[in-house]
C-alpha positions as CSV (number, residue, x, y, z in Angstrom):
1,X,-133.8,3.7,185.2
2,X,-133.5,5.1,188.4
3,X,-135.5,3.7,191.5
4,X,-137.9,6.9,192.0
5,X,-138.5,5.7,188.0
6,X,-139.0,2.5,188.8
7,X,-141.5,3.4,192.1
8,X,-143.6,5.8,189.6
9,X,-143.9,3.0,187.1
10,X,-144.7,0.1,189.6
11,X,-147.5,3.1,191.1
12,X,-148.6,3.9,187.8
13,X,-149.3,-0.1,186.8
14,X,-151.1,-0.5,189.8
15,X,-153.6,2.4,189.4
16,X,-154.1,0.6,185.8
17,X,-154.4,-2.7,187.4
18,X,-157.2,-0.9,189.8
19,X,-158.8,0.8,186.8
20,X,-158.9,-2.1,184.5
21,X,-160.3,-4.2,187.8
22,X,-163.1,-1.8,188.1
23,X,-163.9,-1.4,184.6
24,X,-163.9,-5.3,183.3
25,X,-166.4,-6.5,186.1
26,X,-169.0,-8.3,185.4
27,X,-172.7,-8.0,187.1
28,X,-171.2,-10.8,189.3
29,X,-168.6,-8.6,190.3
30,X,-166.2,-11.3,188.3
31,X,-164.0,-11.3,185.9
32,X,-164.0,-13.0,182.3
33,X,-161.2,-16.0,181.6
34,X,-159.5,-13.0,179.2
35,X,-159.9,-10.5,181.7
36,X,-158.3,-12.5,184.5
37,X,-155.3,-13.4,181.9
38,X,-154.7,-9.6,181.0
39,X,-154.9,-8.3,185.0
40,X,-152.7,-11.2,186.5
41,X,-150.1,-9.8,183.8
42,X,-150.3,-6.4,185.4
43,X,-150.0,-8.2,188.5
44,X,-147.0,-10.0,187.6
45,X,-145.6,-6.6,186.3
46,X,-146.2,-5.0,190.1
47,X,-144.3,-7.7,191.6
48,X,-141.4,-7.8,189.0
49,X,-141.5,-4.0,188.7
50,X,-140.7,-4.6,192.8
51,X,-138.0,-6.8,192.6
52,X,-136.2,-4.6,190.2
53,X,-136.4,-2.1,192.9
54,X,-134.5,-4.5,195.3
55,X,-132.4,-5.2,193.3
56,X,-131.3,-2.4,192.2
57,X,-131.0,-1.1,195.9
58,X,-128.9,-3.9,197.1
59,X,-126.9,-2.7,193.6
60,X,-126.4,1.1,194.9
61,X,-125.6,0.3,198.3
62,X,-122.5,-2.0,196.8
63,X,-121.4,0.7,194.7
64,X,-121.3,2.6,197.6
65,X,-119.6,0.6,199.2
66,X,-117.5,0.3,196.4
67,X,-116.8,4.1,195.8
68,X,-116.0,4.4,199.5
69,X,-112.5,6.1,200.6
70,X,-109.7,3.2,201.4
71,X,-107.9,6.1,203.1
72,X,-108.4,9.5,204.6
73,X,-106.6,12.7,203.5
74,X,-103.9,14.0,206.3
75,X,-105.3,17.3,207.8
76,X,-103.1,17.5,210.8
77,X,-99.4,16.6,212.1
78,X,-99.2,12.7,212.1
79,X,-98.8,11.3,215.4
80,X,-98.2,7.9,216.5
81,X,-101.2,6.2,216.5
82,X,-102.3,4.2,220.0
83,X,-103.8,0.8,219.1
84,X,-106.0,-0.6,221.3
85,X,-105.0,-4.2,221.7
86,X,-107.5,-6.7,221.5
87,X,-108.2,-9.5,224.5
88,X,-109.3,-12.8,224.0
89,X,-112.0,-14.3,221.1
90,X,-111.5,-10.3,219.5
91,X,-107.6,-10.0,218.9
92,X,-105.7,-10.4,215.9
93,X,-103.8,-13.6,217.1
94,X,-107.0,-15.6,218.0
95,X,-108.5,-14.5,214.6
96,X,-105.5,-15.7,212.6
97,X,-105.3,-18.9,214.5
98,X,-108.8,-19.6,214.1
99,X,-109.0,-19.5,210.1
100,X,-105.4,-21.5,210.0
101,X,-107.1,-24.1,212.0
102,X,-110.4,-24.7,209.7
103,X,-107.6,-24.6,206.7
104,X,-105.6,-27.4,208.8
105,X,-102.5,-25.2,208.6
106,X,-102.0,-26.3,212.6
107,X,-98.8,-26.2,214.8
108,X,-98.0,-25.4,218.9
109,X,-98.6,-21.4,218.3
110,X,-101.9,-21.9,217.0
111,X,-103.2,-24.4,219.1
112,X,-102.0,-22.4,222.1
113,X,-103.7,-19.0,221.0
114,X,-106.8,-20.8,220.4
115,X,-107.2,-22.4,223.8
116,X,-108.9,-20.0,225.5
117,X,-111.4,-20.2,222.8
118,X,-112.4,-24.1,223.3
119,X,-116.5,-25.0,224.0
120,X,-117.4,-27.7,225.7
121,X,-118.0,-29.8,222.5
122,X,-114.5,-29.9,221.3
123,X,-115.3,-27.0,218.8
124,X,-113.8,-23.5,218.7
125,X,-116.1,-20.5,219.3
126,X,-116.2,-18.2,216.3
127,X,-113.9,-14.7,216.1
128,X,-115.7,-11.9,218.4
129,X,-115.6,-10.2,215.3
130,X,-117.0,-13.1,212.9
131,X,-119.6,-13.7,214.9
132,X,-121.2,-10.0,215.0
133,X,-120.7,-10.6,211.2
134,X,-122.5,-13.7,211.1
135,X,-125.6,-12.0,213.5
136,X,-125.5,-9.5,210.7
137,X,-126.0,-11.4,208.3
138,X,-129.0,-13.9,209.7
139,X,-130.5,-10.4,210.6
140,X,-130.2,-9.6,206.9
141,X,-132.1,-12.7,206.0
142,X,-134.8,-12.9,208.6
143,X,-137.7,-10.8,208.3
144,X,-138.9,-11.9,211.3
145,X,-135.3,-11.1,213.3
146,X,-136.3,-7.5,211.9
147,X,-139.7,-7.3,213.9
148,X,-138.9,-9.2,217.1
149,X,-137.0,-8.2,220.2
150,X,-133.7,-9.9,220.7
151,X,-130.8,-10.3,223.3
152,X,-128.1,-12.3,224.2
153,X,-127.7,-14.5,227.2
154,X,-124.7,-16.4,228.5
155,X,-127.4,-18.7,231.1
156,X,-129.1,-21.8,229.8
157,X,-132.8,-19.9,231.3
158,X,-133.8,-16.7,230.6
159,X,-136.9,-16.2,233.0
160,X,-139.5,-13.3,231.7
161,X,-141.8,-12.2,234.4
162,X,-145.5,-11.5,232.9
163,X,-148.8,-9.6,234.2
164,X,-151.3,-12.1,233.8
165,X,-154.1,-9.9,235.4
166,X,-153.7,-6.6,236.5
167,X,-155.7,-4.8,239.1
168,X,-158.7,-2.2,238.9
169,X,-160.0,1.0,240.9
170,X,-163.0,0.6,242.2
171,X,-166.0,3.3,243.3
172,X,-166.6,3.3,247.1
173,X,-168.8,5.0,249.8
174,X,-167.0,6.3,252.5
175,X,-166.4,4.2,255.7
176,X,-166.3,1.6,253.2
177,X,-164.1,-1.7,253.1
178,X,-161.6,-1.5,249.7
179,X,-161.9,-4.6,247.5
180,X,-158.5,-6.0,246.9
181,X,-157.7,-5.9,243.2
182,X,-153.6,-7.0,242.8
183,X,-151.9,-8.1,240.1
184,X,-151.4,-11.3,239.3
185,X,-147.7,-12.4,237.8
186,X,-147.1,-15.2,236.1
187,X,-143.4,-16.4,234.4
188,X,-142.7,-17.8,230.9
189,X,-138.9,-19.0,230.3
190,X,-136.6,-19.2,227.2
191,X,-134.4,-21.7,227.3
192,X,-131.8,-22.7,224.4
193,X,-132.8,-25.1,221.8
194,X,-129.4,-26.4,219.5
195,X,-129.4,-25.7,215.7
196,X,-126.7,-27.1,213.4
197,X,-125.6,-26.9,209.6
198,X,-122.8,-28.9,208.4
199,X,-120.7,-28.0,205.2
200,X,-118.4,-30.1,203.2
201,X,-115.6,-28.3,201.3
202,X,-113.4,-30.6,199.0
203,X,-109.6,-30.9,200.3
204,X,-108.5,-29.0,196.9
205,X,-110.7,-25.8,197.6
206,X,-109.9,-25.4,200.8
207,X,-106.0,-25.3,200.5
208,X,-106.8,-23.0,197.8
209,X,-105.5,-19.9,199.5
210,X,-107.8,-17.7,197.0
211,X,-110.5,-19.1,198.7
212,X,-112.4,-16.7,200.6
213,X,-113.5,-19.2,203.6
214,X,-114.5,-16.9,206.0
215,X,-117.1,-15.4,203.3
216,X,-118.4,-18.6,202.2
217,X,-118.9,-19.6,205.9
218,X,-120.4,-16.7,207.1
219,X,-123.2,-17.0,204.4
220,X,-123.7,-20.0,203.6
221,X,-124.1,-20.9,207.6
222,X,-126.3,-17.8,207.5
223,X,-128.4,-18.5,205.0
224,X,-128.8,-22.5,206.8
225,X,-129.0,-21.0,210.0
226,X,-131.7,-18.4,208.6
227,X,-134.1,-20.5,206.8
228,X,-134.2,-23.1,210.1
229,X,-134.9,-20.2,212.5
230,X,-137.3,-18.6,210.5
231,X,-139.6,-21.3,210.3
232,X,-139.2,-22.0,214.0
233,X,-140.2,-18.5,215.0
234,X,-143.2,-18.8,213.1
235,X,-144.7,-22.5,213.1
236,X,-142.4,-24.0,215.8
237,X,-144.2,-26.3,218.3
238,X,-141.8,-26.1,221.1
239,X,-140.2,-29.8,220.4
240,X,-136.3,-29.5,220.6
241,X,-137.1,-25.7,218.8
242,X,-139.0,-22.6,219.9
243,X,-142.5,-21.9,220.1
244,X,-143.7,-19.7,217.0
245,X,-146.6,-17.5,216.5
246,X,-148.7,-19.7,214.8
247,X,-148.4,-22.7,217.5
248,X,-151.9,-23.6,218.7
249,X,-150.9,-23.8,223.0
250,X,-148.2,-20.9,222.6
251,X,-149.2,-18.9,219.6
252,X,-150.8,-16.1,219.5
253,X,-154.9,-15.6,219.5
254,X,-156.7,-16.2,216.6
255,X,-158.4,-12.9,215.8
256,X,-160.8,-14.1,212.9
257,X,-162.0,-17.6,211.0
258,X,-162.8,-16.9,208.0
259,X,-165.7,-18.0,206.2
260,X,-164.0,-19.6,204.0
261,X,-161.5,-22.6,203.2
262,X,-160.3,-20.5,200.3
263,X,-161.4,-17.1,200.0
264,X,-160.2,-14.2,202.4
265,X,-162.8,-11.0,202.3
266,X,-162.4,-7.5,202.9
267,X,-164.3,-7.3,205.9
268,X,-162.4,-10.4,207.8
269,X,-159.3,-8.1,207.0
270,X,-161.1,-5.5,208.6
271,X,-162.0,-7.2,211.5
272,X,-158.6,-9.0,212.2
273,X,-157.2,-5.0,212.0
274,X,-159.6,-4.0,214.9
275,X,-159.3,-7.7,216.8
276,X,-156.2,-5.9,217.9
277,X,-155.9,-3.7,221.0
278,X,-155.4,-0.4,220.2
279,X,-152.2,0.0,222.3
280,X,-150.8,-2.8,220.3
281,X,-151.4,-1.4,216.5
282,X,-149.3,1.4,217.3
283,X,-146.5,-0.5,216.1
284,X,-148.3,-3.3,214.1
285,X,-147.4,-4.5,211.2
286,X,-148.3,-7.5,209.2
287,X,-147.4,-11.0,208.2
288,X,-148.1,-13.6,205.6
289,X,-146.3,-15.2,201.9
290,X,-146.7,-13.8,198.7
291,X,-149.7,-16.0,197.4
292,X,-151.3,-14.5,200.7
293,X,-150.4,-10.9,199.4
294,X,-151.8,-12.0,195.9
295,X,-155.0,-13.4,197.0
296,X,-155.6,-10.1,198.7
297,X,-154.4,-7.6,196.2
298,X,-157.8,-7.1,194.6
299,X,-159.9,-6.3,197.9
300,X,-161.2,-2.9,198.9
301,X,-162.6,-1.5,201.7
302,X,-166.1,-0.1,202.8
303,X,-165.1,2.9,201.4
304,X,-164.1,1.5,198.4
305,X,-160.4,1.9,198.5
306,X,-157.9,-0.8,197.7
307,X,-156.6,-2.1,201.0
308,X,-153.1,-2.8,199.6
309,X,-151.2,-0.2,198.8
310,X,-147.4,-0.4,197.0
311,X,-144.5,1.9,198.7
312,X,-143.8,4.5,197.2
313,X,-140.6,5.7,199.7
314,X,-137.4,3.8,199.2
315,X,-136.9,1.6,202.2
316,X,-140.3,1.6,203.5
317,X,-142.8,-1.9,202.5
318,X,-146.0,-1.7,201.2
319,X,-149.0,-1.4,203.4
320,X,-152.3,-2.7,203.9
321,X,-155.1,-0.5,205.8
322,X,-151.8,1.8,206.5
323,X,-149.9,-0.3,208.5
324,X,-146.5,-2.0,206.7
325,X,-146.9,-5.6,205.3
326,X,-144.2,-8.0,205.4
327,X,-143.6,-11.6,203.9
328,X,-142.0,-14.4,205.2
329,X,-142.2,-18.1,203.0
330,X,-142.9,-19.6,206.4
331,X,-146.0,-18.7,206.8
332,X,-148.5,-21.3,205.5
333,X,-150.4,-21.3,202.5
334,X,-154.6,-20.0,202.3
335,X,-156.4,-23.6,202.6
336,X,-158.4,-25.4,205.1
337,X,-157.6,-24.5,208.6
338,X,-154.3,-22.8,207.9
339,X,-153.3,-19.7,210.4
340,X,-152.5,-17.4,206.6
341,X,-152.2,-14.3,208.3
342,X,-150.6,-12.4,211.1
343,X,-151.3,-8.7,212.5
344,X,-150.0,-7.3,215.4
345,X,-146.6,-5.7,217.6
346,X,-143.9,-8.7,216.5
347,X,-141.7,-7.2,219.0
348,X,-143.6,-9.0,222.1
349,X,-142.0,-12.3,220.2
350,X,-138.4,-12.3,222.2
351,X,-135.9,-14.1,220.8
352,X,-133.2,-15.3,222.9
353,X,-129.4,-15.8,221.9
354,X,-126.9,-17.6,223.5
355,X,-123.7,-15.9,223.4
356,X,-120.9,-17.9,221.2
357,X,-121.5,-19.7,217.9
358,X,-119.1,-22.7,217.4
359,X,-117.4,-24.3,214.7
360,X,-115.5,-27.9,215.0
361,X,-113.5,-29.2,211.8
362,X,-114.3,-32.9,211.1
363,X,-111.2,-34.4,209.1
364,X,-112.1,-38.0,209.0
365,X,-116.0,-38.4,208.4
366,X,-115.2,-37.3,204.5
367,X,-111.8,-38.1,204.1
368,X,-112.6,-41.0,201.2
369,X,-114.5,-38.5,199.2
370,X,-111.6,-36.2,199.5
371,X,-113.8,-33.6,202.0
372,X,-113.3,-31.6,204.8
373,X,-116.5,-31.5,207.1
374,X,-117.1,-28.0,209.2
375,X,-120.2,-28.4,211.9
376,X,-121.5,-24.7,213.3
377,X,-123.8,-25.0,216.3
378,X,-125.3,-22.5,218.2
379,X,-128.2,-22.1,220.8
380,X,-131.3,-19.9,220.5
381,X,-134.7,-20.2,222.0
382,X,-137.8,-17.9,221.4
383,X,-141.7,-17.3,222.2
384,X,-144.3,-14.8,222.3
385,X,-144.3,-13.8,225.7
386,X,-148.2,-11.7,225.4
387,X,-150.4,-13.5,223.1
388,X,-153.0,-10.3,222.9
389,X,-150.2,-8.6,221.0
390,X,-150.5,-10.7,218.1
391,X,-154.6,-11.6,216.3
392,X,-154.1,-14.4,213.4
393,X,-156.5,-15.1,210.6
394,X,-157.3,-18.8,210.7
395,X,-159.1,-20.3,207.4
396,X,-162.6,-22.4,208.0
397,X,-162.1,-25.8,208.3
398,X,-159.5,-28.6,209.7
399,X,-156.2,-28.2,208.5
400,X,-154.4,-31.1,206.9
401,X,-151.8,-33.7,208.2
């Protein structure tokens, strides 16, 4: 089944999961024990229905991959070719060296090519060219790298000036004095928090020279590296990590409380949409977890329209009230006092990379258990530099812990 197939079907099932909804309604407006059963399968059938899609995706771009030419047909008189050689962390000779080093395969050639690649924690900094893979790849697994600006910085403070106020025009009669109305600036910094995963490898698997250790580094450090960052970008408190969006000093403003410790309603939806400056909805998009998107699924406007609606273009996410809705597990759960939601221009959350991603092989630590160690560190810092740009929903009640 192709994936246009696949988009029709998960389309259809919702306009059946709408039309039974509609249909099975009590006078309470609720649904019957058997009812509930039936639409939560049709529910269940959207979501799996959507995850087919991915995968199948992810599928065709590997067999395009795949199918792609290893070589290109000669159309002209062969010349010799000019190679551009490679300086420093990027050439050939550093990247050899490096990967002989994390296999232990050391002697004076090695360690002299890779000494211009040394931190300042005893580590080696990464391949130029393994670490734009290994960017790629946290960027592949990040929503919320997707949605927020970042950039790389070699200082340990990145200062961002900010408006905090900005000046008006003002009606006067003539001869009149001129009120002063200036801006007032303010500064918010991003500094460069540390975040490690270590990996053990067993002696046997890493002289295995089969072994594809660059591969398994660069995702399994990804998807480490991922998971910690993600969660700091969104519920970070500032302690030894970034701020994130949901942080109750640094965050950004809580648009709506909802009635509720439980329940979310159409209207608070509604309200959190329009909480947001218009400027800013341009490019808004939104923000919560899956048992958010569930809870959710059944609401409908004034007008009576569903608010959630499934994509129905390859590439593009579903929407709610027309503007794209992502998911991140990060974001907390719907109970008592929880921020559950997130609307707003994500690209006002900067993120801020230190340049160079290291690696240091420990050879002792595990050497009883017959394991190589391999420690990656890198620095990264991030806030929401305008808090306006982002409107939360926040649940009734306290939140627990």
């Amino acid at each position: 089944m192709t994936i246009n197939e696949l988009r029709e079907n998960r389309a259809k099932v919702w306009e059946q999961a709408k039309s039974f909804l509609d249909s099975h309604r009590g006078e309470n407006g609720i649904l019957s024990a058997e009812d509930t059963a039936t639409y939560e399968r049709m529910e269940q059938d959207i979501v799996d229905l959507g995850h087919e899609i991915e995968r199948q995706q992810r599928a065709d771009a590997l067999e395009q991959e795949m199918n792609a030419p290893v070589s290109t047909p000669i159309t002209a008189k062969p010349e010799t070719p000019k190679v551009e050689q490679k300086a420093g962390r990027a050439s050939d000779v550093y990247m050899t060296a490096f990967w002989n080093q994390m296999r232990n395969c050391t002697n004076y050639e090695i360690r002299n090519a890779l000494s211009e690649g040394v931190d300042t924690e005893g580590g080696y900094l990464v391949p130029d060219t393994f670490e734009r893979t290994l960017i790629q790849a946290l960027n592949g697994e990040l929503v919320f790298r997707q949605l927020a600006h970042t950039f790389t910085t070699s200082s340990g403070v990145h200062k961002i000036p900010v408006v905090s106020t900005k000046g008006t025009a003002s009606w006067v009669e003539e001869n009149a004095a001129i009120p002063e109305a200036t801006d007032t600036f303010g500064q918010l910094t991003i500094g460069a928090h540390k975040l490690a995963a270590l990996i053990k490898v067993s002696e046997e698997l890493l002289n295995d020279s089969a072994f594809d250790l660059e591969s398994y580094f660069r995702m399994e450090f990804a998807r480490r590296i991922a998971d910690a960052e993600e969660e700091a970008f969104l519920i970070g408190d500032g302690d030894g990590k970034p701020y994130g969006i949901l942080d109750d000093a640094e965050g950004a403003d809580v648009g709506v409380t909802a009635a509720s410790e439980t329940d979310i309603a159409a209207d608070e939806i509604i309200t959190l949409y329009y909480s947001l400056r218009a400027p800013y909805r341009k490019h808004s998009v939104w923000l919560m977890n899956d048992s958010t998107i569930s809870a959710i699924r059944k609401l409908k406007d004034n007008n009576g329209q569903y608010m959630w609606q499934p994509s129905l273009r390859e590439g593009a996410p579903d929407t709610l009230l027309g503007k794209p809705v992502y998911t991140s597990v990060s974001v907390p759960n719907i109970e008592a006092g929880s921020k559950v939601m997130a609307f707003g221009d994500l690209s006002y959350y900067w993120i801020g990379d230190r340049a160079g991603i290291s690696f240091k092989r420990l050879n002792e630590l595990y050497a009883t258990t017959g394991q190589v160690g391999f420690l990656s560190t890198k620095r990264v810092d991030g806030r929401l530099i305008l808090s306006e740009a982002v409107q939360l929903l926040q649940m009734s009640g306290t939140a627990s812990g």
